[in-house]
C-alpha positions in Angstrom: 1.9 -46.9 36.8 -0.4 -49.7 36.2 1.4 -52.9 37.5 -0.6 -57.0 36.4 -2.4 -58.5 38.9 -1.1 -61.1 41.7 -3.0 -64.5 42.1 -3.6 -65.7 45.1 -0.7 -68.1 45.1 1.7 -65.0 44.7 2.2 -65.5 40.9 1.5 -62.5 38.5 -2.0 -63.8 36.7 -1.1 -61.1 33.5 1.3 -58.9 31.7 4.5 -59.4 30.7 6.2 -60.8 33.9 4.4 -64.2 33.4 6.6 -67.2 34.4 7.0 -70.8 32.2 6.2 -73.3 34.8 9.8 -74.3 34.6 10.2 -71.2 36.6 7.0 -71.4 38.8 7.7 -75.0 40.0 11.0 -74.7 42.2 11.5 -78.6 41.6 12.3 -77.9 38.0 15.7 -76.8 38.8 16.9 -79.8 39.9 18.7 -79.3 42.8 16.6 -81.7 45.1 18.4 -84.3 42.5 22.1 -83.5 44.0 20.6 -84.6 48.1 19.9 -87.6 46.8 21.9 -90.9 46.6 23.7 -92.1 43.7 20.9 -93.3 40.9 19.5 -89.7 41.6 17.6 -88.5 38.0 14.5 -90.6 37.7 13.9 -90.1 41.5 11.3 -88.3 43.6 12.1 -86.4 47.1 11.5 -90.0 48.8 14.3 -91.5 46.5 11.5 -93.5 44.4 11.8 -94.4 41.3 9.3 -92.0 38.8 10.1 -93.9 35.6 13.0 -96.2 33.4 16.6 -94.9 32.9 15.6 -93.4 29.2 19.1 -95.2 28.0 17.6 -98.4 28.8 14.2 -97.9 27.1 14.4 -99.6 23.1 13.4 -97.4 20.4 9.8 -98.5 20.8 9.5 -98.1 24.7 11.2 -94.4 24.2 8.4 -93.4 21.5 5.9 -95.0 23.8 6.9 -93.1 26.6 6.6 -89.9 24.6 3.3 -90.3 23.6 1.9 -91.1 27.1 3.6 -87.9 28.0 2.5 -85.7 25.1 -0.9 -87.2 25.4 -1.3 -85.9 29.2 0.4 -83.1 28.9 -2.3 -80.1 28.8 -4.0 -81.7 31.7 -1.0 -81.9 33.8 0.1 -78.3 33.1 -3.8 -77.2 33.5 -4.9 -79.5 36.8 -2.0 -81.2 38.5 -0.1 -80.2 41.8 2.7 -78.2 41.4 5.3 -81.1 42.1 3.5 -83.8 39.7 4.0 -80.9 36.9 7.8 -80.9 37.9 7.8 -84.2 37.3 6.5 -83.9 34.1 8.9 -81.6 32.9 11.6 -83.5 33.7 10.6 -86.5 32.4 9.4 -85.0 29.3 12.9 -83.2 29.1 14.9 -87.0 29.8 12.7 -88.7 27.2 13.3 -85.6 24.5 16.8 -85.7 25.0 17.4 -88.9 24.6 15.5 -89.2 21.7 17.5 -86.4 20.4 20.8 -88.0 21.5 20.0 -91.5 19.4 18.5 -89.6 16.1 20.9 -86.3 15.4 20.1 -86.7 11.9 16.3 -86.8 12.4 14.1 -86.9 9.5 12.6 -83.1 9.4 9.7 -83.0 7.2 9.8 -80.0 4.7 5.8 -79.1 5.5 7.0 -77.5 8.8 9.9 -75.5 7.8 8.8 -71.7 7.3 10.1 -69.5 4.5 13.0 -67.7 5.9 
């Protein structure tokens, strides 16, 4: 039985077990989020802030926000430490989702639907 390889860090490097980094970074979960006081999402492990309430951002400071995200996005995932990448999940998912939340009815441009 041929089984993928192990990288160093203990993570399978091949095959079909590979994890998202969702599941690789054990931040993603959000459970250091509950330990903390109150004002919680938004927060590192020291309590600091790591960005704006997305609810308070205008329309122009959410899009912003996105950009900066999307725009450093492969070099997070590629080079940063495993808790900056955390990070950047979860403020990538906070942006996305309030995005979502103030335009439901979201322009979708017919170019990038596929034939079903």
């Amino acid at each position: 039985m041929m089984t993928g390889s192990v990288r160093e860090d203990g993570f399978p490097s091949s095959g079909g077990t590979e994890m998202s980094p969702e599941q690789r970074v054990p931040e993603w979960g959000g459970d250091h989020l509950a330990d903390l006081d109150g004002d919680a999402v938004g927060a590192d492990l020291d309590g600091d802030a790591v960005g704006v309430d997305p609810t308070e951002l205008t329309d122009d400071d959410l899009i912003r926000e996105m950009h900066s995200l999307h725009r450093t996005r492969l070099d997070t995932l590629r080079h940063a430490a495993d808790s900056a990448l955390a990070n950047h999940l979860r403020r990538t998912a906070e942006l996305e989702t309030e995005y979502l939340a103030r335009h439901p009815g979201r322009e979708v441009d017919p170019s990038r639907l596929r034939d079903a």
